[in-house]
N, C-alpha and C positions, 0 to 999 in steps of 0.2 A: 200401559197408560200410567201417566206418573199419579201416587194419588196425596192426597193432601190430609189431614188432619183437621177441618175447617172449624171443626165446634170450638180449640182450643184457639186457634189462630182469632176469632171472630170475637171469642171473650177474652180474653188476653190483653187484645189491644183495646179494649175500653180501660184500662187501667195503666197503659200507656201514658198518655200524652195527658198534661195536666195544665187546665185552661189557666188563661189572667187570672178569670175571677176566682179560682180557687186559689192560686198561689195568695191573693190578696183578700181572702176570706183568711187562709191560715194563718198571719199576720196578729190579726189580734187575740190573740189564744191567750191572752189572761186573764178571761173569762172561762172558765169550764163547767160541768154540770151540776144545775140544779136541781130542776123536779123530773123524774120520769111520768110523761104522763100519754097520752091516748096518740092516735094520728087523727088531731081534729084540728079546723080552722084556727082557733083562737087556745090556747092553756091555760091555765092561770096560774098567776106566780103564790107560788105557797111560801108559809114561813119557814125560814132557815135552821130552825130550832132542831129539829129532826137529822138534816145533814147539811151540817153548815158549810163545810167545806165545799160542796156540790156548785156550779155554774153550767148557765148554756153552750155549749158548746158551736153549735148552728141549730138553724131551723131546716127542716128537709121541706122542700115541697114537692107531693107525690100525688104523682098524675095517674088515673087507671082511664084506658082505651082513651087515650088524650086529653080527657078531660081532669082538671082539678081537685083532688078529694079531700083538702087539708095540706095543712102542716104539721111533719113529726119534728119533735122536739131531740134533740140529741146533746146529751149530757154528758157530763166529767167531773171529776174532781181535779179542784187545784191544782197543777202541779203536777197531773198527771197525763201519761198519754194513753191511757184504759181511754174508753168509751162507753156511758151504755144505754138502751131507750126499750121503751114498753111497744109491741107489735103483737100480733097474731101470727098463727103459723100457718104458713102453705106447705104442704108434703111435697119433697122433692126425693124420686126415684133416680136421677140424675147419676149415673157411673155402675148404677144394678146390672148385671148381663143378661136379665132378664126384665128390665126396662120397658124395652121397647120392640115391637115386630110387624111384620106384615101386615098378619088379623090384628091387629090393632088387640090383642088378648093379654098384653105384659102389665104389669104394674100398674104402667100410668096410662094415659090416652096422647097415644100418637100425637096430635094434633100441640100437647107439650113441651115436643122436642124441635118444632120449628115446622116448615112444610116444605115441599120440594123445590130443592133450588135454592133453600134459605135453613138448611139442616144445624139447628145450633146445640141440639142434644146429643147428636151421632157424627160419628163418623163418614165422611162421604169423600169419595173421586173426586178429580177434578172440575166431572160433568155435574157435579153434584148429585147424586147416586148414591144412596145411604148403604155401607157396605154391612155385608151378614157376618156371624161369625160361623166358623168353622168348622167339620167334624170333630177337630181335637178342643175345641173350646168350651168354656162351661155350657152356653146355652146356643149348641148349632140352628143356626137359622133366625135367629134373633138377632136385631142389629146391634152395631157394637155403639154403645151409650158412654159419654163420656163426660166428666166434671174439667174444669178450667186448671185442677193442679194434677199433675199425674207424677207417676214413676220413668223418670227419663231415663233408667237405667235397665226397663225394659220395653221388649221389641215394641215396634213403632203401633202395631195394629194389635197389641194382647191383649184382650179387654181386663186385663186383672191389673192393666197397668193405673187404672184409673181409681179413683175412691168409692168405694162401692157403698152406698146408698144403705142395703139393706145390713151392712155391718158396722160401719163406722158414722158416729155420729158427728154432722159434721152442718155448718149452716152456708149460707150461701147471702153473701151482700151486693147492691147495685155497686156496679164498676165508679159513679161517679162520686159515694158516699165513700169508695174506699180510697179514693184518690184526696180527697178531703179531710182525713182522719188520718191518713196514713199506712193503713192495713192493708197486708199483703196476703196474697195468697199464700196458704199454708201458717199464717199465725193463729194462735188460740184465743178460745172462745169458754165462757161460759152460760148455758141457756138454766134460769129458772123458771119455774112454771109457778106463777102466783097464787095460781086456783086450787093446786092441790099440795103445796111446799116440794116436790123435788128438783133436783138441779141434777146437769149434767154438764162435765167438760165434753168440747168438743174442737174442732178447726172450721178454719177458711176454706172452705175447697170448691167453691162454685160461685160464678156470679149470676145473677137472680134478681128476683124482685126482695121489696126490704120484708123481713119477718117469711123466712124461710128457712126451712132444715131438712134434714135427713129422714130415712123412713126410721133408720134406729137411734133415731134423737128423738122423735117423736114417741118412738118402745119406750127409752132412758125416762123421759117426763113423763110417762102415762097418758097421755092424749092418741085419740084414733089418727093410725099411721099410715091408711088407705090412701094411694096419694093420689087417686080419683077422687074419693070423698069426704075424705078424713081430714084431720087439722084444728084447729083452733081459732076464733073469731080476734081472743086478745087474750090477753091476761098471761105472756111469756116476757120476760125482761131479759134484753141479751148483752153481756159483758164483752167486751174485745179488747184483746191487748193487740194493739198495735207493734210490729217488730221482733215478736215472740218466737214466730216460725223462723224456716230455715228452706222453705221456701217447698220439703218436702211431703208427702204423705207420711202418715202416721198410722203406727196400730194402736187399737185401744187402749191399750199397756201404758206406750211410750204418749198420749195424751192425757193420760189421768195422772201418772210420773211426774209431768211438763207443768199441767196446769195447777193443779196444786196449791204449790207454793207461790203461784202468781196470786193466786186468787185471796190466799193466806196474807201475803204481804200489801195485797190492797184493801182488806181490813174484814174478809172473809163475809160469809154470808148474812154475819150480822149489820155490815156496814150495806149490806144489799138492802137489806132488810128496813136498816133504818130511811134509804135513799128512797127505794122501790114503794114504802108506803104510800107517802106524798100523792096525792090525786089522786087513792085508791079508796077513797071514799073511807078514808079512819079504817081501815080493815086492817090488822096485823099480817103480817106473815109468816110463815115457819120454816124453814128451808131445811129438807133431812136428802140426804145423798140418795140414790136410784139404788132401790132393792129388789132386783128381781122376782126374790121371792113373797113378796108383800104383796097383798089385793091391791088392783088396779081402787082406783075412789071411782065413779060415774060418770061416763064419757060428758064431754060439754057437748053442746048443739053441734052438729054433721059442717063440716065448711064444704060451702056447696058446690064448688070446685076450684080450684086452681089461679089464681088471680094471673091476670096478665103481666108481664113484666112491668117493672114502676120505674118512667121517668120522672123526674126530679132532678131539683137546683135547688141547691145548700146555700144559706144564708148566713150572714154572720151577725149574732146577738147585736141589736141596737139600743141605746141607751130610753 
């Protein structure tokens, strides 16, 4: 039986084909980011004093279980093609080899990875049939889970080909926000956590809903990494370079290496700083690298599961 790869094929091709109205949203980009601020109906425009350079970039509007929930703001500077906007975090186990299974006992809750016949987390036949993994594999009997960028240069069904969740931190954006900005899979990311100052580089490796990351992006910022109940409500600002990848997986090394100097050249954490205030209620921020060995600060409120995937349509800043 021939069998397919269908998680990568089904999110892949959201990032595909790029409608009128986005080509003619990207158009007027001389406007970029101003304030970072919440995913609510209406923002407010803050003074420029702080980060002048900053413009709107679009408005997202994002829908949860079809309905409405607001518009997120998505932001740039001048001149540039970074991106970045204020969200909350959902835990994505997404590429773990211990994921997803049977008893529904892995990481996450089955019901995250799609359901049968519609399998967008795993691997499945062409019957659509979620395939196991192997006696030689990390976790026999476990389905094989997989993220949107993989390792093409190995075998088609290895689950180590995929980015794996609980090692790499890595975040996961809507296919139609990445077609709007430009991000591609495998380009870099930086996630700050506003609530307690750490920051962590990380990549594109999964498409998702907006305000989503890795179980060890979530270790990297100190927030509960439980990706049944863990996560964070808000208070994460996430940076994307646009163009940066190379379309491949990365290890932690060759992402901290990469991003870096991106991060350094777009005016480093203090330009975050000054950007990321704006709508945070005059709260300063502090931003210090991820130290393993430093106390966690006190977890925020439980996120109480998993948010559904978010659609949304990008809007282009109106006068």
């Amino acid at each position: 039986m021939r069998l397919i790869t269908r998680c990568i094929i089904q999110r892949v091709r959201l990032l595909k084909k790029t409608p009128p109205v986005i080509v003619a949203l990207m158009l007027p980009l001389a406007s970029f980011a101003q304030n970072v601020s919440s995913a609510l109906p209406d923002h407010p425009q803050t003074s420029e004093n702080n980060c002048p350079a900053r413009s709107l970039l679009l408005d997202f509007d994002v829908h949860r279980f079809g309905d409405p929930t607001g518009r997120l703001p998505i932001w740039h500077l001048r001149d540039d093609l970074a991106f970045f906007f204020k969200a909350g975090m959902a835990i994505d186990a997404d590429g773990a080899p211990n994921a997803y299974n049977p008893s529904n006992t892995g990481l996450d809750d089955l019901s995250n990875a799609g359901q049968p016949g519609h399998w967008e987390g795993l691997l499945a036949d062409e019957a659509g049939n979620p395939l196991l993994q192997g006696p030689d594999d990390p976790f026999p009997g476990y389905y094989i889970s997989c993220t949107a960028l993989a390792d093409w240069t190995k075998a088609r069904f290895d689950p180590t080909r995929f980015v794996n969740a609980t090692r790499i931190p890595y975040i996961a954006l809507p296919g139609d926000l990445a077609r709007a900005t430009g991000a591609r899979l495998g380009d870099l990311a930086v996630v700050f956590n506003l609530r307690n100052g750490r920051f962590s580089f990380a990549i594109f490796a999964d498409i998702g809903s907006l305000g989503e990351g890795s179980i060890a992006l979530a270790d990297s910022l100190g927030i509960w990494s439980d990706a049944r109940r863990g996560g964070s409500r808000g208070g994460m600002l996430y940076l994307i370079f646009p163009g940066s990848g190379d379309h491949r997986p990365k290890s932690v090394e060759q992402i901290n290496e990469l991003t870096g100097p991106l991060l350094h050249d777009w005016g480093g954490p203090e330009q975050v700083r000054s950007c990321g205030d704006d709508g945070a209620g005059g709260r300063r921020s502090w931003f210090t690298p991820w130290d393993p060995a430093a106390e966690l600060p006190p977890e925020s409120p439980p996120f109480e599961s998993k948010p559904a995937a978010d659609t949304a349509t990008p809007h282009a800043p109106t006068d």
